[in-house]
N, C-alpha and C positions, 0 to 999 in steps of 0.2 A: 816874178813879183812885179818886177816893173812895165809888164806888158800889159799885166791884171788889172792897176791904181792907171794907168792912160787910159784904158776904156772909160773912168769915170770921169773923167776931163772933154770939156765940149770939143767943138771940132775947131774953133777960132783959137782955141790955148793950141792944138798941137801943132798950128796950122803957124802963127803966127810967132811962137816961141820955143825956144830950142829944149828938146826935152832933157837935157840933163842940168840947165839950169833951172829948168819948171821945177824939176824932181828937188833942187835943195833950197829951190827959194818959197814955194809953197808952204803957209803954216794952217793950221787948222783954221777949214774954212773959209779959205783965201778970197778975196773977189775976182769972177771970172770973168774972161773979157769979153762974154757974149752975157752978161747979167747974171747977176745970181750970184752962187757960192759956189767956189769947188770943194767939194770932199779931201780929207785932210789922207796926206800921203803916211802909210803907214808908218814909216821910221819917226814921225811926226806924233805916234800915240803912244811908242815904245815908252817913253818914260811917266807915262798917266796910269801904264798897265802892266805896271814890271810882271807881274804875275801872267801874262801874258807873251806868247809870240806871236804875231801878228804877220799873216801869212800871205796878204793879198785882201784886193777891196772886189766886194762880191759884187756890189752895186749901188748906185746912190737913187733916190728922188724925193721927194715932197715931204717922203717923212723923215728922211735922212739918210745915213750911208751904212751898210753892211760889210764889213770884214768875213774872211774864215780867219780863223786862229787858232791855237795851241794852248790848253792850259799846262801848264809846265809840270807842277807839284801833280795832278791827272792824268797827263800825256794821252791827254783829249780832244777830239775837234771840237769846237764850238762858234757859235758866230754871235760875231758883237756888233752891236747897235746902238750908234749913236747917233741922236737927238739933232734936231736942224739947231742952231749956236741960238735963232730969234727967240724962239722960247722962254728963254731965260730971260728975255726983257722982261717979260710978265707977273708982275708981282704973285698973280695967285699962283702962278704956276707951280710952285713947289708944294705947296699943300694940296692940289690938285694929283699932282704926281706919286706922292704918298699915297692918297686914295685909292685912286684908279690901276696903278703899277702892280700895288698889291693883292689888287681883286687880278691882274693879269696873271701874276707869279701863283695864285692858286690854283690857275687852272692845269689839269693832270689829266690830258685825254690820249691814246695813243693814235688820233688825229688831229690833235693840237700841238703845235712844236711849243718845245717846257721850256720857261724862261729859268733860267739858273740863279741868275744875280742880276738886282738891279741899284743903280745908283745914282752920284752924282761923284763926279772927279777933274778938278780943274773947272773950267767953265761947261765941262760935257754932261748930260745925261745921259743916261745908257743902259743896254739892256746885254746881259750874257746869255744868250738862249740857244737849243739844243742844234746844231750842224745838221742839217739834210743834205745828204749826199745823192743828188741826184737832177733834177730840173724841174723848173715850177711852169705854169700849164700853160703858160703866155710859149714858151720855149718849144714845147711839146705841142701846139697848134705849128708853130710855125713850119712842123715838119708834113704838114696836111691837116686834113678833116677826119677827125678821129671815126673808129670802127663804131658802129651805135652800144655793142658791151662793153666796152671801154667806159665810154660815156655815162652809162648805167653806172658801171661800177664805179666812178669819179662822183658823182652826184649822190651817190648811197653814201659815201665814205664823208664826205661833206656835209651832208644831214647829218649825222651822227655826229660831225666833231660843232657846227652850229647848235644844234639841239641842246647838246652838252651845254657847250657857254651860255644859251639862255635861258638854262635853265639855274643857273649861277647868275644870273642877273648881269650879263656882260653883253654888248651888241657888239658886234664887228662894224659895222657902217663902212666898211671900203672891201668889199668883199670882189674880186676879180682876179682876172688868172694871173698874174706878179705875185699875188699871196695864196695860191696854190700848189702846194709844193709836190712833188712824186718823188717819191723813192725808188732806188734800182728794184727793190722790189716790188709796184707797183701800188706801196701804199700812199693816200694821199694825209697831207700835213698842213692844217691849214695856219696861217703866221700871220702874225699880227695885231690879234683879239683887241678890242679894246683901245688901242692908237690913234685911232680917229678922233675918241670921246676924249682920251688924256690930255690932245694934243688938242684939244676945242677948235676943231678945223674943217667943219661939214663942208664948208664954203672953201679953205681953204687948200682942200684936199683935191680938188679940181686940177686934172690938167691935160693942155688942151697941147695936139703937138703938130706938127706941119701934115697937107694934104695926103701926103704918101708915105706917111707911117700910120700907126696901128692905135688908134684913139684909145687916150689912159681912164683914169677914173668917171670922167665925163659923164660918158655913156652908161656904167654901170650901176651909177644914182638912182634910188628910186627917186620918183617926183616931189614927196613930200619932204626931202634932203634938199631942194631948193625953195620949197614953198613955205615949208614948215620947218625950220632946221631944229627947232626949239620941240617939235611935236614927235620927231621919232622915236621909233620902237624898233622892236627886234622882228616886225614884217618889212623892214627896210631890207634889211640880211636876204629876205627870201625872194624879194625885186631881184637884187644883184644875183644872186642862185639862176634864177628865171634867164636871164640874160646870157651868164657863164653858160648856162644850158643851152640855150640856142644857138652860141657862135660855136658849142662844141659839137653838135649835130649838122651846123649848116657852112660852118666855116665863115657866118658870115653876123653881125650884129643884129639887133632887132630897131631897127631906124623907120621913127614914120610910119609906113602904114605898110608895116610888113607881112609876109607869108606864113601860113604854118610852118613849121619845119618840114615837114613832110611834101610841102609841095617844093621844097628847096633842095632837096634832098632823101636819098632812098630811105627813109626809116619809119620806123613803125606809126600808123597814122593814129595814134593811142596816145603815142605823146604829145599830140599838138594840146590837146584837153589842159596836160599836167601843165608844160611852157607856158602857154597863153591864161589862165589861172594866175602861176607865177607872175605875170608880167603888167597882170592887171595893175591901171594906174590906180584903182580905189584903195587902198589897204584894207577896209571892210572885205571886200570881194575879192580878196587873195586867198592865198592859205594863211591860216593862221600862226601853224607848229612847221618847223621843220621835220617834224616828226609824220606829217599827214603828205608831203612829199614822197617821203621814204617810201611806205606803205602803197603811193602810187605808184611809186616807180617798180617798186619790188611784186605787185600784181603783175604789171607789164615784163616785165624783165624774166622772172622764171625763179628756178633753183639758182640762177648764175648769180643774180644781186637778192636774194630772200635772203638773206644772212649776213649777218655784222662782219664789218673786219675781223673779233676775235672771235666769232662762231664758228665762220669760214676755215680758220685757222684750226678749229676742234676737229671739223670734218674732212680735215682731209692734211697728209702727210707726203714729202719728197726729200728724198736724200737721194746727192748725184756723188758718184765719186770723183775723186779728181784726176784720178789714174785711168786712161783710157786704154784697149785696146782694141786694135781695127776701127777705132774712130768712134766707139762705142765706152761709156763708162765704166770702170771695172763691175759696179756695183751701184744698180738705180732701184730704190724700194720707193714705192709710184702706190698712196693709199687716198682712200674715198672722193671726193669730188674735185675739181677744178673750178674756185668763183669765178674764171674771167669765164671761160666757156661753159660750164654748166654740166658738165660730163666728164665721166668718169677719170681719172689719171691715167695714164697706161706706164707702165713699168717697159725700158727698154735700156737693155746693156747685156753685158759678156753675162754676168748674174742677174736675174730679173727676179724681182719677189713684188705681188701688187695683186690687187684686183683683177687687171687684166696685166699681162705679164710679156714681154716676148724677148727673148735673149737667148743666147746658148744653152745656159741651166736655166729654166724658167720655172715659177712658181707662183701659179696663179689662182684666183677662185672659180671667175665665171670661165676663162679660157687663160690658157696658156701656150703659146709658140716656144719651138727652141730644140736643139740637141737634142736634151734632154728637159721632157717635160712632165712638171707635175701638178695637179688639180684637181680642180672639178670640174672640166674639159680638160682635155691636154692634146695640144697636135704636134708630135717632135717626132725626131728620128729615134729616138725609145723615150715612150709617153709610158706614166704611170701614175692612173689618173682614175675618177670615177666614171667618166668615160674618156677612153684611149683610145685615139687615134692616131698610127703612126709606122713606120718599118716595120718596130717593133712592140708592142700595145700590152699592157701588163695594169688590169685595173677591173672595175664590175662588170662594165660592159668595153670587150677591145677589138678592137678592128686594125687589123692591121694588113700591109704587104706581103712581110716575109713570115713572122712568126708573133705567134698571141698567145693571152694567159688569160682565162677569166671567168666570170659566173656566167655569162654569156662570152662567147670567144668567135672572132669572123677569122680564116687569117688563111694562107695553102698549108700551114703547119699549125694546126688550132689547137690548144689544152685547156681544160675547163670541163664546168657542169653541164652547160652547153656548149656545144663547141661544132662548128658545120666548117668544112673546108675541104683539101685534097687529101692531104695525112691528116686525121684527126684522132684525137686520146681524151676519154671524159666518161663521165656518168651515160649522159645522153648524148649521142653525136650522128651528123650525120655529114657524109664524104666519099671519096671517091674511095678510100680506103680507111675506113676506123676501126676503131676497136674502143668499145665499150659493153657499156653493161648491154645494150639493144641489139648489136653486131658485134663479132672478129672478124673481120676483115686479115685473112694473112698475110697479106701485101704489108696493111698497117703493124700487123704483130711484129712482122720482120723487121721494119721502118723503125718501130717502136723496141728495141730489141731491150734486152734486161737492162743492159747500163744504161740507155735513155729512159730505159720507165722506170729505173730508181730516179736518176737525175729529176721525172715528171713528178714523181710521187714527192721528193723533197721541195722542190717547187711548190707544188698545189699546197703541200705541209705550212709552206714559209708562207703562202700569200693572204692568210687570214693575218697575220702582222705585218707582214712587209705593205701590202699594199693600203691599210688604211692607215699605215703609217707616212706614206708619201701624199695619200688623198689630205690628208692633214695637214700637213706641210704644206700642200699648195690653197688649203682653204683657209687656213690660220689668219693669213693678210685681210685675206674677205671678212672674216667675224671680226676682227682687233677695228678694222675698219665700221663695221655695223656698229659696234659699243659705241665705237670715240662718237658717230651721228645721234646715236640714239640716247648719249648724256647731252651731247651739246642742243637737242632738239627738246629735252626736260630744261635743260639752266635758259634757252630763248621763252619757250611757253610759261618758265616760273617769273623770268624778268618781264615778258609782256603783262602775265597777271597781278603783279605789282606796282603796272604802271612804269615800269623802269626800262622802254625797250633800248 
């Protein structure tokens, strides 16, 4: 904890004062000796938040300082938000904070982080809003220039949780990647809503930081945020959008008289249209909806971003197990699409059940690998499938190495209606030695002696059950997977025709 609450202390506190006197003489909001405020040490808010345990300080700046915490009575993460101390000088402030807080606390988006509690306690204000476990996008650039699906899918996920808000009557005005949050699973969160305007700080929200670090809200201003601070709207939202979009394609800001993206970088030259739109200084001549983004982007993009966070989520299913062996999950069921790539799941473990399947016991629709495989392909060392390929092939149509079963059968030991091989047994056959209805072959008769042609006859008996009993099994995934696309592709086109995308 006490390594967490130093990060948020400049470099002249750690530099100049011994940190375990920093640590008990610091009280909320202490003055720091390179200007300013430091953010208040947690043992320092324990008694404002008994209902609270306070676990470490996430981060501070302009708008104030971020904790993770604990709620006790819950046994919850959550992260608490406290307010810069100036504020409170402001006589309107608090009825402004009523206002405004409350239109924040309504908003419900599963790309919005959800304010819990908001309040005042002591001289603080504060916000209790929902924990993202994960890295917000400032953190996630630093590790490179993201892939262009990536980027897709971060800019989709953020139209939708914008859109939302303005359409609640709420502008973000400080929209950049410190307030884009990722989740371990790749969902984005956007935090803050509303803060700028509470905190009446278009101007104040500015900040500018030495040559060789990474410029803060400066840059991500539309124009009319310094010209017009009094005149913005929610195309202010879609400048900063514009911007985030660019550094995340190019790795680099849109300064001056900059490049498409595309000539800055390998990506698709389709986006430069949507970017430089966004970025226009007229607000007239931008987009207007963050909604007419989406739809740009998601023409460009494909199957991979044409779909919401919760649609995405209908279309497609993954359960890994946690139990490995040979380095493989005990149990991976891998259903309809993947939003980040746009293609299909593939199922891979000891048990494979999926669309496409590969595992030891596989069971797949369009193909399946494995031991043993079942489908509609199937390629294993005994496939049972509607077609079978494999050692052993037992399905409509089988091909096999050593030995086959089927309405069509390929194999050196072939049974079936058709059946062509060296030994062959069936209605119609044709081989080196058969015996059917067309030829006896007495090489085959002998080959095929009574206890093999009862054993064939019971076989042939069993595989009008047995085998479209396995074809099933390995198609099952395939259809469960058709439905879930084919509701969630009714509930997009009923929400588009409502106006509600």
């Amino acid at each position: 904890m006490q390594a967490d609450w130093l990060q948020g202390l400049c470099a002249s506190c750690l530099e100049h004062a011994d940190a375990a006197q920093t640590l008990a003489a610091i009280n909320p909001w202490s003055p720091c000796t390179a200007g300013g405020l430091a953010p208040p040490h947690p043992d320092a808010l324990m008694g404002l938040f008994p209902q609270l345990e306070i676990l470490g300080l996430l981060g501070a700046g302009g708008m104030g300082a971020v904790y993770k915490a604990r709620q006790r009575d819950l046994d919850r993460l959550v992260a608490l938000k406290i307010l810069p101390p100036q504020i409170s000088q402001d006589p309107a402030f608090a009825e402004r904070f009523a206002r405004e807080a409350r239109a924040m606390a309504r908003l419900n988006h599963p790309n919005v982080v959800a304010v819990y509690d908001l309040g005042r306690t002591g001289e603080l204000y504060y916000f209790l809003m929902e924990f993202v476990d994960g890295v917000n996008l400032r953190q996630r650039l630093a590790s490179g220039r993201l892939p262009q699906d990536e980027c897709l899918g971060i800019v989709l996920q953020a139209c939708e949780a914008i859109q939302y808000a303005h359409d609640e009557g709420i502008v973000h005005r400080d929209i950049k990647p410190e307030n884009i949050l990722l989740d371990r699973k790749g969902r984005v969160k956007i935090t803050d809503f509303g803060l700028s305007k509470l905190l009446g700080s278009a101007p104040q929200g500015v900040q500018l930081t030495q040559s060789n670090q990474v410029m803060g809200t400066l840059h991500y201003m539309a124009p009319e945020q310094f010209e017009r601070p009094l005149a913005v709207d929610h195309r202010a939202d879609l400048y900063s959008l514009g911007v985030v979009f660019y550094e995340m394609l190019t790795g680099e800001l849109p300064l001056g008289r900059f490049a498409p993206p595309s000539q800055k970088a390998p990506v698709d030259a389709r986006l430069d249209e949507v970017v430089l739109r966004a970025l226009d200084k007229d607000p007239d001549r931008r987009y207007q909806q963050a909604t007419e983004v989406r739809v740009k982007v998601e023409a460009i993009a494909g199957l991979a971003a044409r779909i919401s966070p919760e649609v995405s989520r209908r279309l497609g299913y993954e359960y890994r197990s946690k139990t490995t062996v040979w380095g493989l999950p005990l149990l991976d069921v891998a259903l309809g699409v993947d939003p980040i790539t746009g293609r299909k799941r593939v199922a891979k473990g000891v048990i494979a059940i999926g669309e496409v399947a590969e595992g030891v016991i596989a069971f797949g629709g369009m193909a399946s690998l494995g031991v043993i495989a079942c489908g509609g392909i199937g390629i294993g060392v005994v496939s049972v499938s509607a077609l079978a390929l494999g050692v052993v092939a037992v399905g409509g149509g089988a091909i096999a190495l050593l030995g086959s079963e089927g309405a069509f059968s390929l194999a050196p030991i072939a049974l079936g209606e058709l059946a062509a091989g060296f030994y062959v047994c069936g209605d119609h056959v044709w081989g080196i030695h058969a015996a059917g209805r067309n030829v006896q072959d007495p090489a085959a008769v002998a080959f095929f002696s009574p206890w093999a042609q009862a054993v064939a006859s019971r076989v042939n008996a069993a595989m009008p059950i047995v085998v479209p009993l396995f074809i099933s099994l390995g198609l099952l995934p395939g259809l469960m997977s058709k439905m879930a696309q084919w509701r969630a592709a009714r509930r997009l086109k009923r929400a588009h025709s409502q106006g509600n995308p």
